[in-house]
C-alpha positions as a Markdown table, in Angstrom:
| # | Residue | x | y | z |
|---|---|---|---|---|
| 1 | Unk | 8.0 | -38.9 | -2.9 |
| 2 | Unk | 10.7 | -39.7 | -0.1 |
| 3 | Unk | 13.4 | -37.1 | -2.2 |
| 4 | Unk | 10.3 | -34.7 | -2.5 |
| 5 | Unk | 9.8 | -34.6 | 1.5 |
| 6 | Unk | 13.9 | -34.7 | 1.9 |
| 7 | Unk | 13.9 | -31.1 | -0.3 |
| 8 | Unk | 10.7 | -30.0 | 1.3 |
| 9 | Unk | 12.3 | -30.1 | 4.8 |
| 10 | Unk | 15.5 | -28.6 | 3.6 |
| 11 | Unk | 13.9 | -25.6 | 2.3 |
| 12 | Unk | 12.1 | -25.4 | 5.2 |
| 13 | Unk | 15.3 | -25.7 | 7.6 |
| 14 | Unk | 17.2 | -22.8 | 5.5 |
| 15 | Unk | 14.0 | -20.4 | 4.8 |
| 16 | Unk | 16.1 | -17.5 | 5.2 |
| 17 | Unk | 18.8 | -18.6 | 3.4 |
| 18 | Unk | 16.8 | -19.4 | 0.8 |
| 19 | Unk | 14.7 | -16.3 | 0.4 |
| 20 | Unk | 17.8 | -14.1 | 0.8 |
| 21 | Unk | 19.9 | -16.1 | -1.8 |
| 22 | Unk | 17.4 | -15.2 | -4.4 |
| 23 | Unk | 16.7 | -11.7 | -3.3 |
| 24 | Unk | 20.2 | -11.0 | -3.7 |
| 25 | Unk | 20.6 | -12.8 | -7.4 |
| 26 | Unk | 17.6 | -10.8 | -8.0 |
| 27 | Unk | 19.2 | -7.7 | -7.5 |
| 28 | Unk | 21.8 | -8.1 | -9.6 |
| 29 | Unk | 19.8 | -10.0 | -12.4 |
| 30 | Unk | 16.1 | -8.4 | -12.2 |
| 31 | Unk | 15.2 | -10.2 | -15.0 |
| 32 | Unk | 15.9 | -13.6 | -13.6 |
| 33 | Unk | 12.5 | -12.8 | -11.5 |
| 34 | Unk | 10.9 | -10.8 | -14.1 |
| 35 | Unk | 7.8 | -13.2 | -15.1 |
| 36 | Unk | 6.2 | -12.9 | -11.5 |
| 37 | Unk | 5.1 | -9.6 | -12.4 |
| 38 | Unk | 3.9 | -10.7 | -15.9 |
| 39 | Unk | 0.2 | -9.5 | -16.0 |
| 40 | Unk | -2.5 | -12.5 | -16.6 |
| 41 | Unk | -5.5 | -10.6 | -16.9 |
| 42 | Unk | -8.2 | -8.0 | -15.0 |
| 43 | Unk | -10.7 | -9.6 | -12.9 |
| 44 | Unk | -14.5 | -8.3 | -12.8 |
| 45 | Unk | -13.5 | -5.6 | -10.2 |
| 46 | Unk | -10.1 | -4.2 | -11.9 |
| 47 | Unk | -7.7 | -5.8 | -9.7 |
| 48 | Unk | -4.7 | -6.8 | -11.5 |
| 49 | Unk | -4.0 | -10.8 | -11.7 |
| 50 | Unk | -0.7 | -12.1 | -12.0 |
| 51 | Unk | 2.0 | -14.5 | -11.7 |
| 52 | Unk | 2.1 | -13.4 | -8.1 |
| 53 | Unk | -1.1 | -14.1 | -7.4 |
| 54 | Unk | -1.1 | -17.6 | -8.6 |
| 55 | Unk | 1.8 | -18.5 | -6.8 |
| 56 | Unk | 0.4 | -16.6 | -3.5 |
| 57 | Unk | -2.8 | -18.6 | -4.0 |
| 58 | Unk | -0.9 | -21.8 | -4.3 |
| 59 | Unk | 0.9 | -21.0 | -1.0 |
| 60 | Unk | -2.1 | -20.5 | 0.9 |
| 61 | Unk | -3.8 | -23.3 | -0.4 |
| 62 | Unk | -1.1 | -25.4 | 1.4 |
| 63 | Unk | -1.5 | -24.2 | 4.3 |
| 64 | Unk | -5.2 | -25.0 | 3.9 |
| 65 | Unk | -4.2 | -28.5 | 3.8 |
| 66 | Unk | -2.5 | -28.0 | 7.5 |
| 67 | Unk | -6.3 | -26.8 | 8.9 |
| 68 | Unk | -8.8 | -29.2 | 10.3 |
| 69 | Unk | -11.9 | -28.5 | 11.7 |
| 70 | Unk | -10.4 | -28.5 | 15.9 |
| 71 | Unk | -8.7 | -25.2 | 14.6 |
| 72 | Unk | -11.7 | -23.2 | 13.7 |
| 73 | Unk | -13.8 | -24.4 | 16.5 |
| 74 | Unk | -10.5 | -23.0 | 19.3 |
| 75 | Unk | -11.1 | -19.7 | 17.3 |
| 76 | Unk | -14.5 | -19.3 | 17.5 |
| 77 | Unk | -14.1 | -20.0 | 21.1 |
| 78 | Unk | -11.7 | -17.0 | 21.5 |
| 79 | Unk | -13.3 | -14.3 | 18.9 |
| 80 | Unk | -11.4 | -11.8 | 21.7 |
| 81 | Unk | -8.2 | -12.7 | 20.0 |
| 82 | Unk | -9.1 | -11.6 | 16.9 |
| 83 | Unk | -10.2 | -8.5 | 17.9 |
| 84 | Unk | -6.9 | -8.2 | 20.6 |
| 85 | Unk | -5.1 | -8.9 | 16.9 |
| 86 | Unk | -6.9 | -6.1 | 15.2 |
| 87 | Unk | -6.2 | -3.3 | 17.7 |
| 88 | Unk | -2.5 | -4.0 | 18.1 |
| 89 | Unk | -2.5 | -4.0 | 14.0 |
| 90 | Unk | -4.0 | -0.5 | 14.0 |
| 91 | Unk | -2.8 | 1.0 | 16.8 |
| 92 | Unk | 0.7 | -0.5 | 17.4 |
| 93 | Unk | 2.3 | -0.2 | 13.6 |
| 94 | Unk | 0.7 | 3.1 | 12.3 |
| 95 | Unk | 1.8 | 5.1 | 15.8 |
| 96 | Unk | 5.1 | 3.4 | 15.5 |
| 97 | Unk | 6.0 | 4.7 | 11.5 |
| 98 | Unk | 4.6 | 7.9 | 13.0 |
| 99 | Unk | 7.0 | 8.3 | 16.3 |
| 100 | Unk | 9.9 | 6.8 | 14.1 |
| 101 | Unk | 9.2 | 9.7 | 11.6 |
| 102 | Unk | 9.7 | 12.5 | 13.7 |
| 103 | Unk | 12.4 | 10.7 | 16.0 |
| 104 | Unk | 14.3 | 10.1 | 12.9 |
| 105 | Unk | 13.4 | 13.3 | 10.8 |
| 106 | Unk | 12.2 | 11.6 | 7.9 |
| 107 | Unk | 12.0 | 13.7 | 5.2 |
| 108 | Unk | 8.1 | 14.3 | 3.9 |
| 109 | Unk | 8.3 | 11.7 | 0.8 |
| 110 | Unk | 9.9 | 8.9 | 3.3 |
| 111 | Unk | 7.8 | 9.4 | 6.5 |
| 112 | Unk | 4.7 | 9.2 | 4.2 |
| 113 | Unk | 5.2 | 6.0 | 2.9 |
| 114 | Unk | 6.9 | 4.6 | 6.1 |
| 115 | Unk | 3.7 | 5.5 | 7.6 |
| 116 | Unk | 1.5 | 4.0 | 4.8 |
| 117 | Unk | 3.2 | 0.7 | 5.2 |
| 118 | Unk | 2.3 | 0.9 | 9.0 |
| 119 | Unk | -1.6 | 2.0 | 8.5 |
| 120 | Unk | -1.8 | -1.2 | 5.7 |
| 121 | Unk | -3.4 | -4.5 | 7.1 |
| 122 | Unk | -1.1 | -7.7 | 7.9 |
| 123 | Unk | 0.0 | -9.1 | 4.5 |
| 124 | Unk | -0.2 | -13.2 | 3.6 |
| 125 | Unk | 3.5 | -13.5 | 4.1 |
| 126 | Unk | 2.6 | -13.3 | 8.0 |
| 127 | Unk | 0.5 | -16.5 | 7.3 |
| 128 | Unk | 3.2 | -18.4 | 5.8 |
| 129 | Unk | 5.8 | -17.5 | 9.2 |
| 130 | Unk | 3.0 | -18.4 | 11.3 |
| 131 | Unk | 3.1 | -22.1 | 9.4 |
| 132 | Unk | 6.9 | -22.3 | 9.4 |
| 133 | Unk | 7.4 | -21.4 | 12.8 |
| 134 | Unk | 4.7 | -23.7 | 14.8 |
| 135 | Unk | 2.2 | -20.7 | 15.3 |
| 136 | Unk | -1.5 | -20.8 | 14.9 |
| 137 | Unk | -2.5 | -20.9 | 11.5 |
| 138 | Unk | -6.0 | -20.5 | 11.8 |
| 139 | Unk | -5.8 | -17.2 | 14.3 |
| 140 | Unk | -3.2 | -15.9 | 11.5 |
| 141 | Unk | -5.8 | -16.6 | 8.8 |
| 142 | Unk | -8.4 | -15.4 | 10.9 |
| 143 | Unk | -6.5 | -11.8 | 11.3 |
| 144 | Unk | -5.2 | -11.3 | 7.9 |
| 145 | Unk | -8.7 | -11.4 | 6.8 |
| 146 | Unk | -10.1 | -8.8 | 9.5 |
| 147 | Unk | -7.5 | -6.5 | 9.1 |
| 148 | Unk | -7.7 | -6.7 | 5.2 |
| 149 | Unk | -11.7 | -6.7 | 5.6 |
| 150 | Unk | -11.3 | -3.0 | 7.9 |
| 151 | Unk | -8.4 | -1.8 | 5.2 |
| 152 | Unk | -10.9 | 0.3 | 3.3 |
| 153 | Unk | -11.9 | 2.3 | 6.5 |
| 154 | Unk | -8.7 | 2.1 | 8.6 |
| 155 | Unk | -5.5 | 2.3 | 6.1 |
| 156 | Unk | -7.1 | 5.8 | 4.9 |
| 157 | Unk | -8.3 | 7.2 | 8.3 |
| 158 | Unk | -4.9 | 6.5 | 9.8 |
| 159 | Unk | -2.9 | 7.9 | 6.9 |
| 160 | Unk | -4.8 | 10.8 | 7.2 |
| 161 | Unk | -4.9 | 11.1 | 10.7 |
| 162 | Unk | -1.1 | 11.0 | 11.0 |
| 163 | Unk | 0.5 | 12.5 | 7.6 |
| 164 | Unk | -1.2 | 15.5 | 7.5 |
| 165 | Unk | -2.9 | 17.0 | 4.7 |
| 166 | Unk | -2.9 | 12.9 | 3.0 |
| 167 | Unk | -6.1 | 11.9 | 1.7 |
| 168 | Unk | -5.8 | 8.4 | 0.2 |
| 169 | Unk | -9.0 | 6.8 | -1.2 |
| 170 | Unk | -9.3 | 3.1 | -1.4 |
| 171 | Unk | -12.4 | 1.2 | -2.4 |
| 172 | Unk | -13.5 | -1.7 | -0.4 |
| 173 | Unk | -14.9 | -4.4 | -3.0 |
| 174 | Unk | -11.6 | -4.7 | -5.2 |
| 175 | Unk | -9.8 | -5.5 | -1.8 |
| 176 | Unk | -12.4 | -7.7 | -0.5 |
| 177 | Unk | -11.9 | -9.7 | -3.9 |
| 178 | Unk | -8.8 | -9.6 | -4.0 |
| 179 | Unk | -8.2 | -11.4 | -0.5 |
| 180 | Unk | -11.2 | -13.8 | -1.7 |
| 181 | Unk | -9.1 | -14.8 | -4.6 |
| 182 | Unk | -5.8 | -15.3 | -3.1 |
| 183 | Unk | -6.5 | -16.0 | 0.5 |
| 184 | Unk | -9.8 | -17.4 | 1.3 |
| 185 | Unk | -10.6 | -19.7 | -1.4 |
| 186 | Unk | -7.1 | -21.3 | -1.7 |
| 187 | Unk | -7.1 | -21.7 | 2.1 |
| 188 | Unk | -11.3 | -22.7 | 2.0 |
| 189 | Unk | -10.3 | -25.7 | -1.0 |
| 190 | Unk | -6.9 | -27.2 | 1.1 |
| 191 | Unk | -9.3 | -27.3 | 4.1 |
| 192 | Unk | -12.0 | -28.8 | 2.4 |
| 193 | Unk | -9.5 | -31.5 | 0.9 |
| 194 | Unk | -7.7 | -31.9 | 4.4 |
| 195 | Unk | -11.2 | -32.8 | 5.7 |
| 196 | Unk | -12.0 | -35.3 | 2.9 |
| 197 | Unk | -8.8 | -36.8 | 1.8 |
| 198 | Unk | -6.8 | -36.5 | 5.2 |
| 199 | Unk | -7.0 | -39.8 | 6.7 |
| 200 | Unk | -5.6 | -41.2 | 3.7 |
| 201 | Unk | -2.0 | -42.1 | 3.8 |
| 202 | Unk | -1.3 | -40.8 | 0.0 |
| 203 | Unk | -2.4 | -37.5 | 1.2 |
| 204 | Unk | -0.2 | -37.3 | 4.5 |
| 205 | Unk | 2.3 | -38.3 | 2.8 |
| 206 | Unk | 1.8 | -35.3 | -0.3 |
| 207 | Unk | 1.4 | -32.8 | 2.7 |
| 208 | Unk | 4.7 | -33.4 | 4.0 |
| 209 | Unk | 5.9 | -32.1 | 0.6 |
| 210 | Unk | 4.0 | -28.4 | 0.7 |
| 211 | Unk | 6.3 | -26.6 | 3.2 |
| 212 | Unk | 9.2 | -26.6 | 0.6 |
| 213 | Unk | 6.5 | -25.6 | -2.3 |
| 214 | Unk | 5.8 | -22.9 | 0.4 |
| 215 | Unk | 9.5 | -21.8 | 0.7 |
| 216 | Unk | 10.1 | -21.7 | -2.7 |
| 217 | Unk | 6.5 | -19.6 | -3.4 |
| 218 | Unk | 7.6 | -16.8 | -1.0 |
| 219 | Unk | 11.5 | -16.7 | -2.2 |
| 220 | Unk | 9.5 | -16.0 | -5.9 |
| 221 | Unk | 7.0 | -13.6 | -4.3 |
| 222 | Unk | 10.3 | -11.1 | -3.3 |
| 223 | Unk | 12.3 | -11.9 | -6.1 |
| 224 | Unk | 9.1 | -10.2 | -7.9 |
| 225 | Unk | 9.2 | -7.5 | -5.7 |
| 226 | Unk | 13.3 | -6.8 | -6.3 |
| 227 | Unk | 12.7 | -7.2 | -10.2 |
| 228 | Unk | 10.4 | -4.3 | -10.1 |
| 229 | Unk | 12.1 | -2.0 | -7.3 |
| 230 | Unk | 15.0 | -3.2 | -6.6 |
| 231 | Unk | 16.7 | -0.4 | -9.2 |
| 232 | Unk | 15.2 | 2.4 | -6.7 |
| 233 | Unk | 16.4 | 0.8 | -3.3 |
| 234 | Unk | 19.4 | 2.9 | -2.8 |
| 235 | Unk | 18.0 | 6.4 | -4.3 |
| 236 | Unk | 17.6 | 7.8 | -0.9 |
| 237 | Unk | 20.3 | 6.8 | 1.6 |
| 238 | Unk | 20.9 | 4.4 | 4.4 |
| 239 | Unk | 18.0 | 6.3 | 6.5 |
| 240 | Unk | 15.2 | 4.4 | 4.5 |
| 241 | Unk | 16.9 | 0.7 | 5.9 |
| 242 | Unk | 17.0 | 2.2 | 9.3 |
| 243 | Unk | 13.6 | 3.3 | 9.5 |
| 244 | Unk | 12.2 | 0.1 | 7.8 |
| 245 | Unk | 14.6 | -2.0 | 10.2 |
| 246 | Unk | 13.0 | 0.1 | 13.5 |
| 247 | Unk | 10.0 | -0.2 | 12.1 |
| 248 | Unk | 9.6 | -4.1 | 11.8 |
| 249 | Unk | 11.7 | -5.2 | 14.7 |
| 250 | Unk | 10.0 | -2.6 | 17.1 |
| 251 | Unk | 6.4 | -4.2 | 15.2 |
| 252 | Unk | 7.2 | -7.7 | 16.3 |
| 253 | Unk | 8.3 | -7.1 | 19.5 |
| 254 | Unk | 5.6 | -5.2 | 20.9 |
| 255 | Unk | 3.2 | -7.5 | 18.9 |
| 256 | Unk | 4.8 | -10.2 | 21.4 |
| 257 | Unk | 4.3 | -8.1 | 24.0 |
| 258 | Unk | 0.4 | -7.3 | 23.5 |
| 259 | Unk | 0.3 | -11.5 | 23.0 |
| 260 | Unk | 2.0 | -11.8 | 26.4 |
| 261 | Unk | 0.1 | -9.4 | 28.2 |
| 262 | Unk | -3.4 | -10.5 | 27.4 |
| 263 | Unk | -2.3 | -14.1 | 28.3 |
| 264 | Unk | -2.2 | -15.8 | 24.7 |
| 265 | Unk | 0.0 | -19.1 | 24.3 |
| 266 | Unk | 2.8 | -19.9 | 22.9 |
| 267 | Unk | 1.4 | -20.2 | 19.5 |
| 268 | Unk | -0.7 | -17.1 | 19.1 |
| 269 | Unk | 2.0 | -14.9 | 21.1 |
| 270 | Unk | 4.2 | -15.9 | 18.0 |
| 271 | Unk | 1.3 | -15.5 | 15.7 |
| 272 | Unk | 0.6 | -12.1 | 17.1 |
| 273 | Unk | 4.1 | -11.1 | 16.8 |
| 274 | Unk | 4.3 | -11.3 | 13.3 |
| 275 | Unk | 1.2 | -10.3 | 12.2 |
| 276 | Unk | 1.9 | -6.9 | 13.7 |
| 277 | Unk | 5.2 | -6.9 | 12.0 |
| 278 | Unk | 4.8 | -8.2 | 8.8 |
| 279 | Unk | 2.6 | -5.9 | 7.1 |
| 280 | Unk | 1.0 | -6.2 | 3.3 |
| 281 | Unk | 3.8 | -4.0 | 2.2 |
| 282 | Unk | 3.0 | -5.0 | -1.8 |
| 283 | Unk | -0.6 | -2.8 | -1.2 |
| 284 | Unk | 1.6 | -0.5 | 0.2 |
| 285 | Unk | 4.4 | -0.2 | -3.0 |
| 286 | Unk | 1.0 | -0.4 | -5.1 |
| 287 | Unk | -0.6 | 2.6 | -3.5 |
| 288 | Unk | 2.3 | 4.6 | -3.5 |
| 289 | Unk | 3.0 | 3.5 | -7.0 |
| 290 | Unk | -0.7 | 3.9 | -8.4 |
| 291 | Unk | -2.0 | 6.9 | -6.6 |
| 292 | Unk | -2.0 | 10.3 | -8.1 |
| 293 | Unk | -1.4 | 12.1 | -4.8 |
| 294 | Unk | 2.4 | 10.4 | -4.0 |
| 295 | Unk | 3.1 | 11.8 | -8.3 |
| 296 | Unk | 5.2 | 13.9 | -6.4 |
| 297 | Unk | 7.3 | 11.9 | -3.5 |
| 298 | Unk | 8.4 | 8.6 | -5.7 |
| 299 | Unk | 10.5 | 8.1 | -2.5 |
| 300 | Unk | 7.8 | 7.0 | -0.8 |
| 301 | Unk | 7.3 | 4.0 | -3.3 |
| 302 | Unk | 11.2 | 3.4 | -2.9 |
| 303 | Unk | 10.5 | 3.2 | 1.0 |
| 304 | Unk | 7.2 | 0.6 | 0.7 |
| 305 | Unk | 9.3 | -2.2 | -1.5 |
| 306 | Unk | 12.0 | -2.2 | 0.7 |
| 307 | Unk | 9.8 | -2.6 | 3.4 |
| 308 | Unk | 7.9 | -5.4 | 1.5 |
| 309 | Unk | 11.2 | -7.1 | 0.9 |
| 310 | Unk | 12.9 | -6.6 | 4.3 |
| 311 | Unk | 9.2 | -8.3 | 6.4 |
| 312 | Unk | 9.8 | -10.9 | 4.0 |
| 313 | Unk | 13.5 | -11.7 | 5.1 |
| 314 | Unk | 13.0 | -11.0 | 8.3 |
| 315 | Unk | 10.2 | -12.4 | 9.5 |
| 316 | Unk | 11.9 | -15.8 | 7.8 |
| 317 | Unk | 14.7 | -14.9 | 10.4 |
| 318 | Unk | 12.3 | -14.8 | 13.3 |
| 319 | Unk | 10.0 | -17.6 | 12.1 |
| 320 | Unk | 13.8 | -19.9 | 11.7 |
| 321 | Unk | 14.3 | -18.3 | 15.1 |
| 322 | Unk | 11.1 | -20.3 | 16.4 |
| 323 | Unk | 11.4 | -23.1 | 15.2 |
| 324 | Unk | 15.3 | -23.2 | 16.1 |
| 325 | Unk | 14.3 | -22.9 | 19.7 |
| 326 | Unk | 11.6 | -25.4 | 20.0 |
| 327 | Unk | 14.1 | -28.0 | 17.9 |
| 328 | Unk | 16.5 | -27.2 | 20.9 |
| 329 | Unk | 14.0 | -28.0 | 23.6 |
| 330 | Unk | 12.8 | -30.8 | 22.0 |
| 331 | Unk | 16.5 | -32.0 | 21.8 |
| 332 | Unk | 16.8 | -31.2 | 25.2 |
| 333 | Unk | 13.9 | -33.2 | 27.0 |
| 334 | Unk | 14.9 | -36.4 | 24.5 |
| 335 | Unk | 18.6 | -36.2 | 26.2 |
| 336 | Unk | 16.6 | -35.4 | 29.4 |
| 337 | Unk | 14.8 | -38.8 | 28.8 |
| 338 | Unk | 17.3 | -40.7 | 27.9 |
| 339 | Unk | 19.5 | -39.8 | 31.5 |
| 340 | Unk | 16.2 | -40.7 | 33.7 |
| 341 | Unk | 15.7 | -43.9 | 31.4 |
């Protein structure tokens, strides 16, 4: 167990490296990656299930296992968070693909899927930051599910609202089960065991091993991703890595910012930040890829995986970033401690 928790915390010190080694091996050997797409079966509703979703579920359920009851009750006491997280999604990602668009000149096919990615609803990935980095799980939980709960309304209004002439239809009950499937159960069944079983030494000790199983899920998750699009990423030009780039850094910034000035903490300012910009950029590909009106701009799918790839990397950067900086100042008051001792 001891040279489990020793790998665990490794993976979770190099994140980034991790997730861009294999995005990069990826590239050049799709196949390597090739079984996360492999197709289980089609639940009640139609939704696809597959590797990806098991190993999403599994990831979530760890994080489960981090929740205890103190974390629900601090965000029932501040249901004005949530809904501070829900307006910056809406408001602060979809205006941004749409200024970026005509700022850059996007051609048609590009702008409309940049600005599908930014009208989609925070993605799971933004969950598993939020655990690396010291955030607040349970208000990251807590938006993912809102924001993918007003998907069916919002993701087409916006679109349609800001890429003119787009009408995209998306029905709420697959996308409800979806997120039941691979968000709230695994995350309900790590609580529930948390709340049992965490007193227990065994256990504690276990938990110490699921960051790395984390690390490892979310390095397979874009490897999957690359397998599938990775041919396509350079089709159109170095303005799609600009745009995605703007884009994500601009999201988390003024995702900060909206934290900051509505007087979060430290943890949901963080929190905030990458939920705004880390969006589910896989519903995006999948839209783009499955919807009969974008027959006609494939570079518009091209645009949503390298988006989904790129929030991946980058918001390990940012989450490493974090957690670098509180390691610092934690380094620094132990030295301060040690001088006044």
């Amino acid at each position: 167990m001891k040279s489990l928790q020793k790998a665990s915390k490794f993976l979770s010190d190099y994140t980034s490296a991790v997730v861009i080694f294999i995005a990069v091996v990826t590239f050049f050997v799709p196949g390597m990656m090739g079984w996360v797409n492999y197709q289980l079966f089609t639940d009640p509703v139609a939704n696809k299930f597959t590797s990806q979703s098991i190993i999403i579920g599994v990831i979530m359920f760890s994080m489960g296992l981090t929740l205890t009851t103190k974390d629900f009750q601090i965000l029932a006491q501040r249901p004005f968070d949530i809904c501070i997280g829900a307006v910056a999604q809406y408001f602060i990602m979809p205006f941004l693909a749409f200024t970026l668009s005509k700022v850059l000149h996007l051609p048609d096919g590009i702008a409309l899927g940049l600005i599908l990615v930014g009208c989609c609803p925070g993605g799971v990935s933004s969950n598993i930051m939020s655990y690396l980095c010291g955030g607040d799980v349970a208000f990251s939980v807590g938006m993912t599910t809102v924001s993918t709960i007003l998907s069916p309304v919002m993701t087409p209004l916006m679109v349609s609202l800001l890429a003119r002439g787009t009408k995209i239809t998306i029905h709420g009950l697959p996308m409800l089960v979806s997120i039941l499937e691979t968000v709230i159960v695994p995350v309900a069944f790590g609580f529930v065991l948390n709340f049992l079983l965490g007193k227990k030494k065994a256990f504690q000790e276990a938990q110490k091993v699921m960051p790395g199983i984390a690390v490892l899920g979310l390095a397979c998750v874009v490897g999957g991703v690359i397998s599938s699009q990775g041919s396509r990423f350079f089709q159109s030009g170095l303005v799609i890595f600009v745009a995605v780039l703007l884009h994500n850094g601009l999201g988390y910034l003024l995702g900060y910012g909206a934290g900051k000035l509505t007087g979060m903490n430290k943890a949901k300012k963080r929190t905030i930040s990458i939920e705004v910009g880390m969006q589910n950029a896989g519903l995006a590909t999948n839209l783009a890829t499955t919807t009969a009106q974008f027959a006609n701009t494939p570079e518009s799918a091209v645009i949503c995986a390298v988006s989904c790839v790129w929030h991946s990397i980058s918001g390990t950067l940012l989450a490493g970033m974090f957690a670098m900086r509180d390691k610092m100042q934690e380094n620094k008051a132990a030295r301060k401690n040690l001088v006044e001792e």
